[in-house]
N, C-alpha and C positions, 0 to 999 in steps of 0.2 A: 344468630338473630341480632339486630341493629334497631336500636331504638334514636330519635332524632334528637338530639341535643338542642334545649334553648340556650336564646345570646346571651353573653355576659357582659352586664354593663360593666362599663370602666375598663381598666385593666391598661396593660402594654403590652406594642408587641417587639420581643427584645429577642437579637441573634442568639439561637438554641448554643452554637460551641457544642456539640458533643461529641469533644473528642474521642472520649473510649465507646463510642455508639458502636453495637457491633463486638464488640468485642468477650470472650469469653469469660466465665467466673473461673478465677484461678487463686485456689490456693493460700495462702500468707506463711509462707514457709519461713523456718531458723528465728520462730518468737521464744527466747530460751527464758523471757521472765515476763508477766504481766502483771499489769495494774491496776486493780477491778475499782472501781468507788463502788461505794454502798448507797448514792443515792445518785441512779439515772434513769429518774420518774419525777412525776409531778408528786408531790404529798410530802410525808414523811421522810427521812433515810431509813433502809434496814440498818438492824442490829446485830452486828459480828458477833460471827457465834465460833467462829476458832481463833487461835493463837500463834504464836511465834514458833517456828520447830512443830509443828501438827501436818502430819500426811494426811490430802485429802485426792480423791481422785476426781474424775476430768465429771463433771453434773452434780457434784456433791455439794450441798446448802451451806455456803459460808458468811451470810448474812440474812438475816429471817424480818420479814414486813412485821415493822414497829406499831401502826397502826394502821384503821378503815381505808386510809388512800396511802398503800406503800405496795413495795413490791420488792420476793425473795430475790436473791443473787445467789449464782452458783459456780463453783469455778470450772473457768472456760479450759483449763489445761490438770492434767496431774501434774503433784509433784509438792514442795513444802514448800510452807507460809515461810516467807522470812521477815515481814514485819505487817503490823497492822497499826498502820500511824497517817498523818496529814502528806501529799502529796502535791505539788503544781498542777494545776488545772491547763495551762499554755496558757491561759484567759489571766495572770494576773493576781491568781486568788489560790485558795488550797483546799482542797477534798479528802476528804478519809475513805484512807483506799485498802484490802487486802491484797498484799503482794505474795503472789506464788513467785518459784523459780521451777520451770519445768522441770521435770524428772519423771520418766515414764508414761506409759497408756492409759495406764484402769479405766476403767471406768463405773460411772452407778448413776447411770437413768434409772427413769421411773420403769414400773411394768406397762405395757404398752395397753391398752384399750379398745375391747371389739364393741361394736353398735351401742357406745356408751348413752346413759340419758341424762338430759340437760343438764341436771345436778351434777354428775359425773363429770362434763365439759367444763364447766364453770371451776368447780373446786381443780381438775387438771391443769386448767389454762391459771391461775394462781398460786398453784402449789409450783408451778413451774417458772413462774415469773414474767409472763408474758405483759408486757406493756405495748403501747399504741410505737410503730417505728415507721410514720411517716415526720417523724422531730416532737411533736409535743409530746410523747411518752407516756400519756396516760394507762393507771395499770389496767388491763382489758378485763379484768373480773371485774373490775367495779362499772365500768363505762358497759358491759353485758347484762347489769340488772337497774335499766329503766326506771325510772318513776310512773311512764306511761308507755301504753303500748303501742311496738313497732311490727311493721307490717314491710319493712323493706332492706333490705341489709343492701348497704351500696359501697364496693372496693372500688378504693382511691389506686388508680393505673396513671395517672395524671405525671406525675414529674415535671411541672412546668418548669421547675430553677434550670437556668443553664448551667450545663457541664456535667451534671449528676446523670447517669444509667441503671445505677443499682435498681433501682424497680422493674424497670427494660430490660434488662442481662435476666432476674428472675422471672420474668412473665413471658420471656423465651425460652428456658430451658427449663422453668420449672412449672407449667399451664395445670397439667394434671395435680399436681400435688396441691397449689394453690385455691384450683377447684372444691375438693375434698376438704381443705381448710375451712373455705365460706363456707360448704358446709354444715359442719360443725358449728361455725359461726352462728349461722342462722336459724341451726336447730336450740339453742343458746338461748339466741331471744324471741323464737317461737316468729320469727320473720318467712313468709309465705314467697316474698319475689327476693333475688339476689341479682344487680346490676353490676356493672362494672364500670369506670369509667377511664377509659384511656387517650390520650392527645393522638390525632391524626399522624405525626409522626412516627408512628412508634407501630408502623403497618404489618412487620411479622407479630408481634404482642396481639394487634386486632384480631389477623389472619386465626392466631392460636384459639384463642379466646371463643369466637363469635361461632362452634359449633357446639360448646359446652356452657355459656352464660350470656345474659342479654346485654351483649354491647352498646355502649353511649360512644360513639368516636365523636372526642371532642376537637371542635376550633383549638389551633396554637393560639393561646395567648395568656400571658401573667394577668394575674394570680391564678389558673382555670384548678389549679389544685386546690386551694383553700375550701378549707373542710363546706362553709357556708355559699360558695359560689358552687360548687361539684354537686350538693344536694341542689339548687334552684336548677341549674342546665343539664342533671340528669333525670328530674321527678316535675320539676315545675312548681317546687312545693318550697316557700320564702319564711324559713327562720327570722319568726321578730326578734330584735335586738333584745342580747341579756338574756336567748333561749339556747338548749343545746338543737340538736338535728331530732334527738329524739321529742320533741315539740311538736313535730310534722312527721311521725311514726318512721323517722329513717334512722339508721345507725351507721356510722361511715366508719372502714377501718380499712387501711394500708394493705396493699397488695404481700408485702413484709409481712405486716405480721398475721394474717392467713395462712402465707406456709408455717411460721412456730408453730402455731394452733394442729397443723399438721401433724407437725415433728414430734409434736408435746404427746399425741391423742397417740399416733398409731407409732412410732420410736420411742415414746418416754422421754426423749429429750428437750430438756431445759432450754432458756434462753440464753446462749452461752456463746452462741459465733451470729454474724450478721454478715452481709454480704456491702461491702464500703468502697465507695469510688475516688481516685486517686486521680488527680486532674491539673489543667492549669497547663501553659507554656512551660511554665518556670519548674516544670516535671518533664524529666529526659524520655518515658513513658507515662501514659497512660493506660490506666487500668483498672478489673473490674474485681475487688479481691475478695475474695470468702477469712474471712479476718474475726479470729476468737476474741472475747468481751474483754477490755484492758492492754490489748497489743498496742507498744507505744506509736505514735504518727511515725517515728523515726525508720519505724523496721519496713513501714510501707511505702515510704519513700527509697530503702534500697531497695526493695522487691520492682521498684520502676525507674531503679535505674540510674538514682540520685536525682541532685536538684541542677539545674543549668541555668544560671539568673532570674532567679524566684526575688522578688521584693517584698510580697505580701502572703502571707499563709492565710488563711480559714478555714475552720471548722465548719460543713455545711454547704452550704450555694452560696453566689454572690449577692442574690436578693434580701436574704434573711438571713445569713450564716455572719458568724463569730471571727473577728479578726484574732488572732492568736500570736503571742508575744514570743512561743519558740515552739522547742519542736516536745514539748513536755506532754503535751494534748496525748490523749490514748481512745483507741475506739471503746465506746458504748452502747447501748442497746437500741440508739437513737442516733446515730452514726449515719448519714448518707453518705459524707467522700467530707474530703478534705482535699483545699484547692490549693496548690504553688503559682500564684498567680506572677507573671513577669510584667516589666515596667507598661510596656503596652497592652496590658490589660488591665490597669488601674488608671486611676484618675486623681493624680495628685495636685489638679488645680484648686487654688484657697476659696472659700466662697464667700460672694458680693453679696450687697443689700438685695432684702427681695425687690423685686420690679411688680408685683402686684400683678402679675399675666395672668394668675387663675390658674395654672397649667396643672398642679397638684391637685385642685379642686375635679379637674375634669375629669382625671384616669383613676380616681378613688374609687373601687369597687365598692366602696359603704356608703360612697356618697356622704365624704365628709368636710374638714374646709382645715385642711393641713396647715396650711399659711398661718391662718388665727391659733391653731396650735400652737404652733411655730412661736407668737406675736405674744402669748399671755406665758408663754412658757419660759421666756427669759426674762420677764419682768417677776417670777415667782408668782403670777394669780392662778393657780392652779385652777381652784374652781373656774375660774373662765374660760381656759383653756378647756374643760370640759362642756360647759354650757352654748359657746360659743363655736366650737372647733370641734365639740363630739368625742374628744380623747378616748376614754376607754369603750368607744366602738370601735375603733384601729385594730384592724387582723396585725399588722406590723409587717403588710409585704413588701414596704418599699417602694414601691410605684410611683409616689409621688418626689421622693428623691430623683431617680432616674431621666425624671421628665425634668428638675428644673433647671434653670438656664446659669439660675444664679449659682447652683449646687451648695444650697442650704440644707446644714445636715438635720432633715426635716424628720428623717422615722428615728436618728438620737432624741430627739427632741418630744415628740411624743411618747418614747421611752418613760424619757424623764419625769413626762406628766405622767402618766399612768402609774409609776412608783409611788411619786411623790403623793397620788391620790388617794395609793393603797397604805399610806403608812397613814392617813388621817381616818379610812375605817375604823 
């Protein structure tokens, strides 16, 4: 069944590039150490709970949620800790990570769960570590008990970033399981409709879909994934600014992590492997890989083949994703792909004064005034930059960088107010 999608204001419409479209979940084979951080969630970090020289097997609890917004960690492989110390993030910075060295199978999932009830879901999908993995990583127990009541559980099939398929690759070969996930999902938060919402290109995902859940096939266009545009063009239903979706009784969660909730309910299993897209020119393959929590970027770049005039790495898509300083970066639980992008797919031109065209104002899905961002944000008037430019209503998709002429780094810049605004709460 197909339900009609409304327009979405704003937006661009930007060449998809997907390379690995199509292409199979394969594997991430000869990971012989991983890097887990103890915090890849919004909230708190967990707290390490084993040590140096400790055998722990492959789902076993190596760091436990520290508080109300955190989420456990488990390791994604058997074998021994060899250190639990600060790590390279690629990004610059350093993360406290527990390093296994693989060694062996074991394993120790949970006991698996028949016709389990809501309680039961809830406490499963937390004890298990299940966070949001369309990128914000919110942990999902918490985001499954509302302030107010929802009536509609709607999965994000969307993938609007160019070059990314990991959602695609799963809602092809994994429909049924993801089914069963929402679910559980929905039995959760007592949600009576389950939607889904997928981008018109992505027509075996529809094809799968549309005899087991009410399809929304949406328009190609950036941002059509943001959590706040996906709820208006699949419900009709407009999140006022500074609300969550549960506001307008919807709950939206990643095609992703529907199957964990799967994995979690009827295997026991932890969140401990994700499925990560490997991309860019500057990647000799491309590829869709089934890749355990901490495997460094490096081991995923030999699995395709090395690098062939890569200039720019990223963590992420090109819209919203993280430039990366080397190849230190390691998947997480919030892991789409990571791009080897070559000279011709970057933009290394320096950027000019603005020229005042409005072009940013126009494709702002919030309907904001980027420019004046822009304009108080380098004079330090933060407050203005809010009052005048809207700042912390910025999703942060980008959009309005892409379009301008001048290539003023317009969503750094809004970045910057938006920190700058949170350090004067």
């Amino acid at each position: 069944m197909s339900v009609r999608a409304k327009r979405l204001f704003g937006g661009v419409k930007i060449p998809s590039r997907k390379l690995s479209a199509g292409s199979p979940i394969l594997p991430l084979e000869g990971v012989e150490e991983v890097c887990i951080p103890v915090r890849q969630h919004i909230g708190a970090p967990a707290t390490p709970v084993v040590q140096a020289g400790q055998r722990v097997k492959r789902g076993e609890l190596i760091a436990k949620s520290s508080a109300p917004i955190s989420a456990n960690i488990h390791a994604s492989v058997a074998g021994t800790v060899k250190a639990v110390e600060e790590r390279p993030d690629g990004k610059g910075s350093t993360v406290l990570c527990v390093v296994l060295t693989r060694e062996g199978e074991e394993e120790a999932f949970l006991p698996p769960l028949t016709n389990p009830s809501k309680e039961e879901i809830l406490a499963r999908i937390e004890e298990a570590g299940i966070v949001g993995m369309g990128g914000a990583g919110f942990p999902s127990h918490v985001k499954l008990r509302p302030s107010t009541p929802v009536d509609t559980l709607l999965l994000n099939g969307a993938e609007c970033e160019p070059y990314l398929t990991c959602d695609d690759a799963l809602m092809r070969s994994h429909c049924d399981e993801i089914v069963r996930g929402a679910k559980y999902l929905a039995a959760a938060l007592g949600a009576e409709r389950i939607l889904i919402g997928i981008e018109k290109n992505k027509p075996e995902a529809i094809s799968a879909f549309s005899g087991a859940l009410e399809v929304v096939p949406l328009k190609k266009k950036y941002p059509m994934g943001s959590e706040k545009h996906i709820v208006y063009t699949c419900t009709g239903r407009k999140i006022p600014l500074g609300k969550l979706p549960a506001a307008v009784g919807v709950d939206v969660q990643n095609v992703a992590t529907a199957f964990a909730v799967y994995e979690a309910i009827e295997k026991g299993k932890p969140l401990i492997e994700r499925v990560v897209t490997l991309s860019g020119k500057g990647a000799k393959e491309q590829k869709n890989l089934l890749c355990p929590v901490g495997a460094p970027l490096s081991s995923l770049i030999r699995a395709c083949g090395g690098e062939q005039g890569a200039v720019k790495l990223v963590a992420g898509g090109p819209m919203t994703g993280t430039a990366l300083v080397g190849e230190e970066a390691v998947v997480t639980k919030t892991s789409s792909g990571f791009l080897l992008l070559s000279r011709g797919e970057t933009n290394a031109e320096k950027p000019t004064a603005c020229i005042n065209c409005g072009r940013c104002g126009n494709v702002c899905p919030m309907k904001l005034l980027p420019m004046q961002i822009e304009f108080y944000t380098e004079v330090k008037d933060y407050e203005a930059a809010e009052k005048y430019g809207g700042a912390t209503s910025c999703i942060e998709c980008g959009a309005c960088g892409y379009v301008c002429p001048a290539r003023r780094p317009l969503l750094q810049s809004i970045r910057a107010a938006k920190a700058a605004l949170r350090r004067k709460v």
